[in-house]
PDB file as gemmi writes it, atoms N, CA and C in Angstrom:
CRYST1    1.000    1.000    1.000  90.00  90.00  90.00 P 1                      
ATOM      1  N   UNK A   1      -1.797 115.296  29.919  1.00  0.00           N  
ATOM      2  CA  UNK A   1      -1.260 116.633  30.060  1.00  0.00           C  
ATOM      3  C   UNK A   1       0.260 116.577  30.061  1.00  0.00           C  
ATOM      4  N   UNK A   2       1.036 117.745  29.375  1.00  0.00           N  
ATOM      5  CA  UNK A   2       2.233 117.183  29.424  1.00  0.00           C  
ATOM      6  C   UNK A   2       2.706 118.157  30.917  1.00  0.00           C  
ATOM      7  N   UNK A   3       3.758 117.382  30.983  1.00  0.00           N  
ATOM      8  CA  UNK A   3       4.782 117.939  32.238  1.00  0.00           C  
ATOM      9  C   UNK A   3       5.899 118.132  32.159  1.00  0.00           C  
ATOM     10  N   UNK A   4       6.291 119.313  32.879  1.00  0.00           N  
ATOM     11  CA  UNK A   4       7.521 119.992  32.371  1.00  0.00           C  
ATOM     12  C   UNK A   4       8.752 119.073  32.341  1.00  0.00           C  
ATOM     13  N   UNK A   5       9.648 119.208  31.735  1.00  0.00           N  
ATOM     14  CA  UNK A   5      10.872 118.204  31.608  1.00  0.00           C  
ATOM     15  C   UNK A   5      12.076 118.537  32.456  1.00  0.00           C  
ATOM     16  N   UNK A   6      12.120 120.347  33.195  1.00  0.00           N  
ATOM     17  CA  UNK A   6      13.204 120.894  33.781  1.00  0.00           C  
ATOM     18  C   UNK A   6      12.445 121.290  35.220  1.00  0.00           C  
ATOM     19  N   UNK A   7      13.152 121.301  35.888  1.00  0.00           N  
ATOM     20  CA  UNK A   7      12.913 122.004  37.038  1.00  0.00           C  
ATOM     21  C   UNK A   7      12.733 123.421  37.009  1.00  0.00           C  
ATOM     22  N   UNK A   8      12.434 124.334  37.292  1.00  0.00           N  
ATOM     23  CA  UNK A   8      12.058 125.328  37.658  1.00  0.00           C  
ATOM     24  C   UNK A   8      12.987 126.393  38.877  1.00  0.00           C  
ATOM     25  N   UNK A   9      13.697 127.218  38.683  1.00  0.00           N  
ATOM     26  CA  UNK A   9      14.698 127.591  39.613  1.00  0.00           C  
ATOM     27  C   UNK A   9      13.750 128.221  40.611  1.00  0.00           C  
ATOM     28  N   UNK A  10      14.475 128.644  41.692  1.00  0.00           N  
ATOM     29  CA  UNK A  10      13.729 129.129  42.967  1.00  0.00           C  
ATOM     30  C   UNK A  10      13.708 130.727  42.658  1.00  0.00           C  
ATOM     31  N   UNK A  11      14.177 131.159  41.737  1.00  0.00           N  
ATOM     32  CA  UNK A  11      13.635 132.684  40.726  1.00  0.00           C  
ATOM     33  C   UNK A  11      12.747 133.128  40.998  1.00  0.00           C  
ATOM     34  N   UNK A  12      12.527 132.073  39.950  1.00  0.00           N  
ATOM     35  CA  UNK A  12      11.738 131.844  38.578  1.00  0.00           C  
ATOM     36  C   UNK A  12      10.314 131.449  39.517  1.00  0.00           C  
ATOM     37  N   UNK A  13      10.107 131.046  40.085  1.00  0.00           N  
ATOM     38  CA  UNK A  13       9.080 130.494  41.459  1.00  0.00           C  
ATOM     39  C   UNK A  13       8.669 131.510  42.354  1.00  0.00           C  
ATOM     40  N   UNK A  14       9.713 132.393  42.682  1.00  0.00           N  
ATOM     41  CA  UNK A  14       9.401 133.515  43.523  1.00  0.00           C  
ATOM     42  C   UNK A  14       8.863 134.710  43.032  1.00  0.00           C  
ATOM     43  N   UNK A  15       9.651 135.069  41.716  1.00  0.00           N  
ATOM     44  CA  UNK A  15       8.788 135.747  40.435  1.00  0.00           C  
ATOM     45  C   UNK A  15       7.167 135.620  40.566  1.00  0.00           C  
ATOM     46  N   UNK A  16       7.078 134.540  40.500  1.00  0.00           N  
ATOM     47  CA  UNK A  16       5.225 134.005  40.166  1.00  0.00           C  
ATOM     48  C   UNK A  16       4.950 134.292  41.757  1.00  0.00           C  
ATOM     49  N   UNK A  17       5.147 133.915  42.578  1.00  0.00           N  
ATOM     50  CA  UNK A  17       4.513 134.026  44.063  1.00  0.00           C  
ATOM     51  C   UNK A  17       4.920 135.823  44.259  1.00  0.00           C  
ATOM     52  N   UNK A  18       5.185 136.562  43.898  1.00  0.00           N  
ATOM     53  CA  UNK A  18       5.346 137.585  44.189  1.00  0.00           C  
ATOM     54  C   UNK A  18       4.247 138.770  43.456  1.00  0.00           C  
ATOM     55  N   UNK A  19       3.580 138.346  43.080  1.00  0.00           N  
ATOM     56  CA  UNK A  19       2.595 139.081  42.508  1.00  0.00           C  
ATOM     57  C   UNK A  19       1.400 139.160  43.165  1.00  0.00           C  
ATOM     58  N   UNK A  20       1.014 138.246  44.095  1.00  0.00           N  
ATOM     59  CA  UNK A  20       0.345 138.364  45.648  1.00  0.00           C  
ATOM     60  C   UNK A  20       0.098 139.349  46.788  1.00  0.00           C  
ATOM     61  N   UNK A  21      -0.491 140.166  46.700  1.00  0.00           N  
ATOM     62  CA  UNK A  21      -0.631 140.777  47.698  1.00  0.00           C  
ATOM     63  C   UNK A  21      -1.999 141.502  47.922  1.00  0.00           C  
ATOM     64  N   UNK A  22      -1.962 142.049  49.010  1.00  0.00           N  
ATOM     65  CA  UNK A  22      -3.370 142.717  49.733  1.00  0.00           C  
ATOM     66  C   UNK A  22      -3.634 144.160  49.115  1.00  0.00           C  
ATOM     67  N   UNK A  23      -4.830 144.564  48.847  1.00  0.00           N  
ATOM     68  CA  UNK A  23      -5.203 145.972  48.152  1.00  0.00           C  
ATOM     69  C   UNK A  23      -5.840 146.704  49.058  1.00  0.00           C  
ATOM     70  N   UNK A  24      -5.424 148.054  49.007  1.00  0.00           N  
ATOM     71  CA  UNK A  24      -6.223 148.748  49.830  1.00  0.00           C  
ATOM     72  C   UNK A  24      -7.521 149.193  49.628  1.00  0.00           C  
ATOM     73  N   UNK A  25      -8.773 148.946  50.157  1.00  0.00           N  
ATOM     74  CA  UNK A  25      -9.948 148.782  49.752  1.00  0.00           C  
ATOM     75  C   UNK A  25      -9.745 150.979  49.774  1.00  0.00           C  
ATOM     76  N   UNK A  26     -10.809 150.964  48.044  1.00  0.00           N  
ATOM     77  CA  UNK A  26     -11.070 152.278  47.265  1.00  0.00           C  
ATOM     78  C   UNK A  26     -12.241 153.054  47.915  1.00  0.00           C  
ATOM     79  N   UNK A  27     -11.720 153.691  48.816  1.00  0.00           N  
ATOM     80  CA  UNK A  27     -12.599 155.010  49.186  1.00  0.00           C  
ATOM     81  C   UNK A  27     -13.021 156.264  48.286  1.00  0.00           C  
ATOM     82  N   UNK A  28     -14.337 156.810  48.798  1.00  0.00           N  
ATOM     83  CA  UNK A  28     -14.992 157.843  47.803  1.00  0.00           C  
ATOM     84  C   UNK A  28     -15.695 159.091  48.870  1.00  0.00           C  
ATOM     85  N   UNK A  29     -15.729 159.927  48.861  1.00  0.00           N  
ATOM     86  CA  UNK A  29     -16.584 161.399  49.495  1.00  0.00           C  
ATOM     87  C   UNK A  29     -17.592 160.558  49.934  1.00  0.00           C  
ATOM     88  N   UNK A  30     -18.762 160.616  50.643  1.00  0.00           N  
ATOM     89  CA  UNK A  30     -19.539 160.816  51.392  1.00  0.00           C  
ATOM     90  C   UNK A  30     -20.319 162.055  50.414  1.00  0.00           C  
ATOM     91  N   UNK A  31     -21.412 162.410  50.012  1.00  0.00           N  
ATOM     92  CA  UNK A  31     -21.865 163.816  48.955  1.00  0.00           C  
ATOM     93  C   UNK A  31     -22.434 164.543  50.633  1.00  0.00           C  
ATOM     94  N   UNK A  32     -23.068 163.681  51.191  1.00  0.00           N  
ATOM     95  CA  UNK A  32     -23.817 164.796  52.588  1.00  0.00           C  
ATOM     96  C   UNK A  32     -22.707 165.216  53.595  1.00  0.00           C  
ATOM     97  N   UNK A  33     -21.464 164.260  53.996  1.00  0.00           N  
ATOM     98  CA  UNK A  33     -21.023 164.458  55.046  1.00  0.00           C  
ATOM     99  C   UNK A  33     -19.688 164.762  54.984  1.00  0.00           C  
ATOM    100  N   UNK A  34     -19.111 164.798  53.739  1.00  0.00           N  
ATOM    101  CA  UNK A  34     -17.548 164.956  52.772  1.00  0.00           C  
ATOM    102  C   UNK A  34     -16.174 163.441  53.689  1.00  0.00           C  
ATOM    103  N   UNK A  35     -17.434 162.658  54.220  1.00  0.00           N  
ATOM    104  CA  UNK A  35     -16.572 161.450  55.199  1.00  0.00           C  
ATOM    105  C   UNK A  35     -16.323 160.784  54.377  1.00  0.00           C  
ATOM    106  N   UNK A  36     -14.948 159.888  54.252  1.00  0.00           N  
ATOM    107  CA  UNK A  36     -14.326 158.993  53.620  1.00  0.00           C  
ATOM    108  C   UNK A  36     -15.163 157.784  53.684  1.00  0.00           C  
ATOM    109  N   UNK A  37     -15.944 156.568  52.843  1.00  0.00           N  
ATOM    110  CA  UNK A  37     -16.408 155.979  53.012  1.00  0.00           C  
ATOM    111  C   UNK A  37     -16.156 155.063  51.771  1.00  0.00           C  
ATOM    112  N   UNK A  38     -16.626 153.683  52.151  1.00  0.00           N  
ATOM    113  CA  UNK A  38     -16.641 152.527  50.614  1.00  0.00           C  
ATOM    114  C   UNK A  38     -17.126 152.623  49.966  1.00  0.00           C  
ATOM    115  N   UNK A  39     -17.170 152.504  48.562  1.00  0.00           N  
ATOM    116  CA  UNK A  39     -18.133 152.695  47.303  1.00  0.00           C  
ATOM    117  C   UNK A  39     -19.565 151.847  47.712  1.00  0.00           C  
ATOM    118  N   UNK A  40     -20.214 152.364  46.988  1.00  0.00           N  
ATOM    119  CA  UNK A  40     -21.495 151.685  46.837  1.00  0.00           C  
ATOM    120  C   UNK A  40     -22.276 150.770  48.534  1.00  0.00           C  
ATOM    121  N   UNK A  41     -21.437 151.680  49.843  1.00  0.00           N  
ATOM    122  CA  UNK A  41     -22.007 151.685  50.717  1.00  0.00           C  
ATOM    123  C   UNK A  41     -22.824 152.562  51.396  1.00  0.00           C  
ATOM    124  N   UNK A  42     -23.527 152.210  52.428  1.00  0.00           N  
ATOM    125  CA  UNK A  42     -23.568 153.013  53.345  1.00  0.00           C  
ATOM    126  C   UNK A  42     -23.200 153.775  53.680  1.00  0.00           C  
ATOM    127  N   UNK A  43     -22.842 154.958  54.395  1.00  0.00           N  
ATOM    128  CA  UNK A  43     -21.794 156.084  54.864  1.00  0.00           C  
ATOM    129  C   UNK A  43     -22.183 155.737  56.815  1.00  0.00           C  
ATOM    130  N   UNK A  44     -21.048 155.433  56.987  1.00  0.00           N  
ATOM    131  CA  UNK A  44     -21.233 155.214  58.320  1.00  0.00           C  
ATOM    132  C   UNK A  44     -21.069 156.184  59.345  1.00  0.00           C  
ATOM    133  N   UNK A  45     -20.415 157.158  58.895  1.00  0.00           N  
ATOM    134  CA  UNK A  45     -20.797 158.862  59.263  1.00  0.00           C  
ATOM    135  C   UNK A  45     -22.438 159.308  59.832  1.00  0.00           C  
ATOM    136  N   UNK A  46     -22.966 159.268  58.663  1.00  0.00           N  
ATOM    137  CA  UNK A  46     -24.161 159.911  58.529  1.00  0.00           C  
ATOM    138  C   UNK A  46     -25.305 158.691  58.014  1.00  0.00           C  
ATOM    139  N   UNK A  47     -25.326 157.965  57.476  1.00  0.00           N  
ATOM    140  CA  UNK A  47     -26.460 156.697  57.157  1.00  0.00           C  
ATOM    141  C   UNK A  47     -26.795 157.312  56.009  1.00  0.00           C  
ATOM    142  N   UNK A  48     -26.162 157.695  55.361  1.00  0.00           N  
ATOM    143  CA  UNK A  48     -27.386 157.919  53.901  1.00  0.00           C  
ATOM    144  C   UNK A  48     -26.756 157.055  53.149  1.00  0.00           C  
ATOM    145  N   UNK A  49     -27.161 156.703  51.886  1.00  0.00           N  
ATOM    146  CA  UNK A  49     -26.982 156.032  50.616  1.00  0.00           C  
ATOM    147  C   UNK A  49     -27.768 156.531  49.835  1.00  0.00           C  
ATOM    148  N   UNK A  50     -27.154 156.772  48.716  1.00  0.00           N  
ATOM    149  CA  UNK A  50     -27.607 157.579  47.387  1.00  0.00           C  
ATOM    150  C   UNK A  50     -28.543 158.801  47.785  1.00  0.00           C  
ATOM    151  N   UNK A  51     -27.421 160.013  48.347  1.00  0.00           N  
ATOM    152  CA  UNK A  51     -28.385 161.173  48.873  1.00  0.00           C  
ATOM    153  C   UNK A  51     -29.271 160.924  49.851  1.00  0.00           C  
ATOM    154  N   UNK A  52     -29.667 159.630  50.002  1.00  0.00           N  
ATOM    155  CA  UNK A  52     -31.586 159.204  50.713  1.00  0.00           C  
ATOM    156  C   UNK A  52     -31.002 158.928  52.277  1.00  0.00           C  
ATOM    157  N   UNK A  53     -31.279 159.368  53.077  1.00  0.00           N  
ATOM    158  CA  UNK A  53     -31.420 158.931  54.372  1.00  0.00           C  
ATOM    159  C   UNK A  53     -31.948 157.315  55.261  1.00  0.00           C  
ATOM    160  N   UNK A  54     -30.777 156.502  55.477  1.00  0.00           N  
ATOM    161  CA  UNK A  54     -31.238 154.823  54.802  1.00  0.00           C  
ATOM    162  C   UNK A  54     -31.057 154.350  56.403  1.00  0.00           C  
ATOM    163  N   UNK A  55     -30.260 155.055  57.426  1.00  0.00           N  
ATOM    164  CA  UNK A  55     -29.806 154.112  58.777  1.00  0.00           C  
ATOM    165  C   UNK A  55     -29.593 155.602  59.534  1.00  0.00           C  
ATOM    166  N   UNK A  56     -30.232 155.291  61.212  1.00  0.00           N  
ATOM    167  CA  UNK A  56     -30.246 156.127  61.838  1.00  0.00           C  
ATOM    168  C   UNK A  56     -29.014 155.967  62.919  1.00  0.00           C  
ATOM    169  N   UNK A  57     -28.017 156.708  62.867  1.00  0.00           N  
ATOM    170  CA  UNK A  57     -26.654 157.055  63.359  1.00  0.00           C  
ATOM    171  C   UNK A  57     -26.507 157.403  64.784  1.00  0.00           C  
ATOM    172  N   UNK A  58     -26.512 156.806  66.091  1.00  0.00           N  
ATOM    173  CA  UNK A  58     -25.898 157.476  67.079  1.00  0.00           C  
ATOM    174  C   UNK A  58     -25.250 158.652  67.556  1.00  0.00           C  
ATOM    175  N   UNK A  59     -24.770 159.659  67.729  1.00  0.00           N  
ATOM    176  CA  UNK A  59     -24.033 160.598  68.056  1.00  0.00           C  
ATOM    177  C   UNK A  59     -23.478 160.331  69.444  1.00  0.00           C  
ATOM    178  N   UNK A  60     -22.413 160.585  69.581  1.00  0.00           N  
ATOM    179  CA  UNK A  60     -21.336 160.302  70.744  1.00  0.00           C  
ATOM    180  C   UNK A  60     -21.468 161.233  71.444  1.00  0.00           C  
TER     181      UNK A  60                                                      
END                                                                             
């Protein structure tokens, strides 16, 4: 494999390490409860998944 012949400035290095970072996980409606929830989960609001009634919810 070949290997580079120059050094690499501390840029040019920080450039590349700077494209790193954390995403904010993509929320969607809730269709029964209009609650902010994760795709293709559960709704922790209300327990349904896909319209269907899937987990039975506590009330406070």
């Amino acid at each position: 494999m070949a290997n580079p012949t120059s050094r690499h400035t501390r840029s040019r290095r920080n450039k590349r390490r700077a494209n790193w970072k954390g995403v904010n996980p993509t929320l969607s409606a809730c269709p029964s409860c209009n609650e902010m929830k994760l795709s293709h989960h559960v709704c922790p609001n209300c327990g349904t998944y896909d319209k269907k009634k899937v987990m039975l919810v506590e009330t406070k």
